[in-house]
N, C-alpha and C positions, 0 to 999 in steps of 0.2 A: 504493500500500500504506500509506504511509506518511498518508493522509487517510482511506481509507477501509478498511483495515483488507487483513490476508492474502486471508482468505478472501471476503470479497467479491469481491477484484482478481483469484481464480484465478474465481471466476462469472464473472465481467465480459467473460474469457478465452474460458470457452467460451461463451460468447452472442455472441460477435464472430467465433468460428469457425463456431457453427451457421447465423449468417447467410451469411459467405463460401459455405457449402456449400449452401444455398437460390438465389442471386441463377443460376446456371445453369441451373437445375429450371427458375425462372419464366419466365427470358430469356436463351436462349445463343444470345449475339454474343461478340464479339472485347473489347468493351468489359466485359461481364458477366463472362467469364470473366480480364481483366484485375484489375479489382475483387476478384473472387473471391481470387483468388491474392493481392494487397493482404491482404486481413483474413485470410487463414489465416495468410500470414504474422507479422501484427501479432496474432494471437491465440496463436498459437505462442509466439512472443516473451514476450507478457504471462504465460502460461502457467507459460514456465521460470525467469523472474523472478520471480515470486509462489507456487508450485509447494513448492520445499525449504525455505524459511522458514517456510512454512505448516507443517510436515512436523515442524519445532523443535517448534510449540507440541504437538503429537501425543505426538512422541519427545521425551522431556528426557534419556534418558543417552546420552552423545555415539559408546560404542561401538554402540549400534543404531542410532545416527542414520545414523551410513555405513552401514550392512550394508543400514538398510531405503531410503536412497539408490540403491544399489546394487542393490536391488529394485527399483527403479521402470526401472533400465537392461534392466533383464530385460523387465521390459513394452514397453520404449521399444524393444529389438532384435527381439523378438515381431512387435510390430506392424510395423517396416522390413520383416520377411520373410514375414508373410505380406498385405501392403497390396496386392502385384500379383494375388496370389491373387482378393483381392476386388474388385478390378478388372475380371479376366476372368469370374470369376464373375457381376456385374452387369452384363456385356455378354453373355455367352453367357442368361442368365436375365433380362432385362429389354432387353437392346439387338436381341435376335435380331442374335446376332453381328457386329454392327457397330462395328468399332472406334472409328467415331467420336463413338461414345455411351461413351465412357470415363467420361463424366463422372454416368454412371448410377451409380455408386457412391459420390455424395456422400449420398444417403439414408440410405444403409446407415452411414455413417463418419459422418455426424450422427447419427442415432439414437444411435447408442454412446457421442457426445459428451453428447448429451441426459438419457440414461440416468447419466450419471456427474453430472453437473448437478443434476441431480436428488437425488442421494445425497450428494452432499457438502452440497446446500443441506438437507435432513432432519438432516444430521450435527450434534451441537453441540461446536463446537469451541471453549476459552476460549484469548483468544489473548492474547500478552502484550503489557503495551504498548511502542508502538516510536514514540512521540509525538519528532517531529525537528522545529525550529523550518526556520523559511519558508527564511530567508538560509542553511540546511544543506542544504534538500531539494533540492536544483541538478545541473545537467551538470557544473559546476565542483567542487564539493565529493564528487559521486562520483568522478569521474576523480583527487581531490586525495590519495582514498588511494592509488594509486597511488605517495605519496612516502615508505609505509611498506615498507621494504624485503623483506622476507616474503610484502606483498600483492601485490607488484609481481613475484616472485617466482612466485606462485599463478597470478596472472591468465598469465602468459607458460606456465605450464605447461599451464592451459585451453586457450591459444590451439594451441599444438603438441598436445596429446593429440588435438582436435577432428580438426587438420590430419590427422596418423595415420591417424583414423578415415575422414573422407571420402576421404582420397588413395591407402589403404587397397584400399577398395569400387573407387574412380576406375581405381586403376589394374591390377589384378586379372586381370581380362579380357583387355584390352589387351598386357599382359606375357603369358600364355598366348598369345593370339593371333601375337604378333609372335618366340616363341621356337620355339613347336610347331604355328604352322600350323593351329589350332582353327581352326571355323567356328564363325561371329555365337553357335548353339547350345550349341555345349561351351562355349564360351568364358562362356556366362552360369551355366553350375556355381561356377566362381572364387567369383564373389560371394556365391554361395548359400552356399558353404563356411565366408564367410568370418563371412557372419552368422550360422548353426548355433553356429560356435565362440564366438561373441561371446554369445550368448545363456546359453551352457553357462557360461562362464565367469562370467557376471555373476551367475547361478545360484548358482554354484559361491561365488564372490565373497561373497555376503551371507550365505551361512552360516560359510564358515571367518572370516569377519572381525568376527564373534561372538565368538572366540576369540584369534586372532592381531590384536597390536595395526596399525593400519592402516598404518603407515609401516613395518612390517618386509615386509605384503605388497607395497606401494610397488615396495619396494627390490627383493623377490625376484624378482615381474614385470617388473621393467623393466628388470632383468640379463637376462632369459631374451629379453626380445622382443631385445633388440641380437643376442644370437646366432640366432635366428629371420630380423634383417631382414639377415645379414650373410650365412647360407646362400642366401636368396634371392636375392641379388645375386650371388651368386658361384656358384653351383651350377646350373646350367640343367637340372633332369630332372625332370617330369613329377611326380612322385607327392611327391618333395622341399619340388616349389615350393609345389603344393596344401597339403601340410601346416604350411607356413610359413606361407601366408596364413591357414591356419584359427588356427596359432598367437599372430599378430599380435594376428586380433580376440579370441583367448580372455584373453590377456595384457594386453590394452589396456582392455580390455572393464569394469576397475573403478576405472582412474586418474582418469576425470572427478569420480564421487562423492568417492573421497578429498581429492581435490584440493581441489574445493567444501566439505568438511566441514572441512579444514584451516584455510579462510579464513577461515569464518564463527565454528571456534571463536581465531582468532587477536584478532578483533576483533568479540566478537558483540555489544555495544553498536550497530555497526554492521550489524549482520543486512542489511538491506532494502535498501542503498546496495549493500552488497556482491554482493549475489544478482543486482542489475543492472550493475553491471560486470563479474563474470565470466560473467555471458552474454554481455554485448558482445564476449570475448574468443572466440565462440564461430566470431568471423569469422576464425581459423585455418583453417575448411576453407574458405573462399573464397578466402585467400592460397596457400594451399601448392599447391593443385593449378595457380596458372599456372605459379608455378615448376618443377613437374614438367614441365610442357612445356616451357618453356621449355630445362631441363636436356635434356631428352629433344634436343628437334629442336638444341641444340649439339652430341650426341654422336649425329648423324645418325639419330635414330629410334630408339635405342637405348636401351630403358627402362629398363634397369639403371642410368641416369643416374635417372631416377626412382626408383627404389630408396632411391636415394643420399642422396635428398634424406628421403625418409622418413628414414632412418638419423639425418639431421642433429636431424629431431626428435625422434626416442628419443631419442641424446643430452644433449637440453637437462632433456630430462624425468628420464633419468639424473644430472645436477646438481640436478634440483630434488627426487629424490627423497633423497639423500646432501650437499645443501647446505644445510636446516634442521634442525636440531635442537629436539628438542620438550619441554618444559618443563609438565607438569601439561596446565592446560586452554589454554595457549595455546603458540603458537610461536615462537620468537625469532631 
């Protein structure tokens, strides 16, 4: 970003994705499809690093900058829920029902990358400048803010909200299954629930935060998910638990943008460094769910121990929403 600009680096992004989603089409091996998953992922990555920075030079007042953040989560839960959709769709209409043509639907999910490709490069966007000398642009000097208390703050909140979110989906199912005996079927409603509400909320999210300053919604969601993650763990009845978890993602569903809007107006000299270390912190959902097992198989299979563990991450999130104090355009 920081050489060649936001909006080239979010192009850059999806030309690295529409190739992952090609190299299948031409050649599917073990190898191709290894690759493949490579550059989605490093395009994904590039993506969300270079993505809400870009989004600055669009939005300049910082109360639409969350709300329209916040909008992009609404797209971002969209597409998690209806992705299977077009999965089976591209295999029912293009694989002749063959599962093992899943991979039929990278056409369709490139086009749409293509398409947006497309529109942002017609777009003109003036961007501002974010010119960081060589001995700044580093692994070192991004990770170095980390030594500002606030940032360091932010980034642990990213990391646990992320956790929430997959361990969340992870463990949903699993918990129905293992209380009320669902089969493989019912038991994939959980998830569905969880993402409806996640979507509704992030919906719901960018418009009231139009209005309501972002840290007071903060505060009120993430009061409301503790008693959400506290009934599910303790309450085992069917219609309870479902609403909890719809609750969770609706509740959760705007802390990432906040979060992210927090940091970069804490230190927005630092814009570009910062958009890439709290996506690095994004490896929260890769931590928390061994821990759920791990908690799970000590209290012999018993997910309520993962419950538990979510709860530890509301918590911290709960500190981080009533541990800063906010100050004009920055936070101290």
């Amino acid at each position: 970003m920081n050489r060649i600009g936001r909006k080239s680096t979010v192009l850059l992004s999806m030309g690295i994705t529409v190739l992952g989603m090609i190299l299948p089409i031409l050649t599917y091996n073990q190898i191709t499809v290894m690759m493949a998953y490579a550059l989605l992922g490093i395009g994904n990555a590039i993506l969300q690093v270079s993505l809400n920075p870009l989004l600055q030079n669009v939005i300049t007042n910082e109360k639409m900058l969350t709300s329209s953040l916040t909008g992009g989560q609404v797209v971002k839960a969209v597409s998690s829920f209806v992705g299977p959709y077009i999965v089976i769709f591209a295999i029912q209409s293009f694989g002749d029902g063959d599962p093992q043509k899943w991979y039929y639907c990278f056409p369709i999910l490139g086009f749409i990358t293509l398409i947006s490709a497309v529109w942002l490069l017609l777009t003109p966007i003036v961007e501002t400048s974010q010119k960081i000398a060589t001995h700044e642009n580093s692994l070192k000097s991004t990770f170095a803010l980390l030594s500002d208390r606030t940032i360091l703050l932010l980034f642990l909140g990213i990391f646990f909200v992320v956790g929430v979110d997959v361990a969340t989906n992870f463990l949903s199912s699993k918990l129905m299954t293992s209380r009320f005996h669902w089969s493989q079927e019912e038991a994939g409603m959980a998830p569905q629930v969880y993402f409806i509400c996640r979507t509704i909320g992030a919906l719901l999210g960018a418009f009231l935060m139009t209005f309501v300053a972002d840290i007071i919604y903060f505060r009120i969601n993430i009061l409301l998910a503790i008693l959400a993650v506290l009934i599910l763990a303790f309450v085992p009845e069917v219609t309870v638990n479902l609403v909890c978890i719809g609750a969770i993602g609706f509740l959760a569903s705007c802390i990432f943008p906040i979060i992210y809007s927090m940091a970069v107006q804490a230190r927005p000299e630092k814009a570009n460094l910062i958009s890439g270390l709290m996506i690095t912190a994004v490896a929260g959902g890769a931590a928390v769910t061994p821990a759920i097992g791990m908690a799970t198989d000590a209290m012999k299979g018993d997910y309520t121990a993962g419950v538990l563990v979510i709860l530890v991450c509301v918590l911290y999130l709960t500190f981080c929403a009533f541990g800063l104090k906010i100050k004009k355009d920055a936070i101290l």
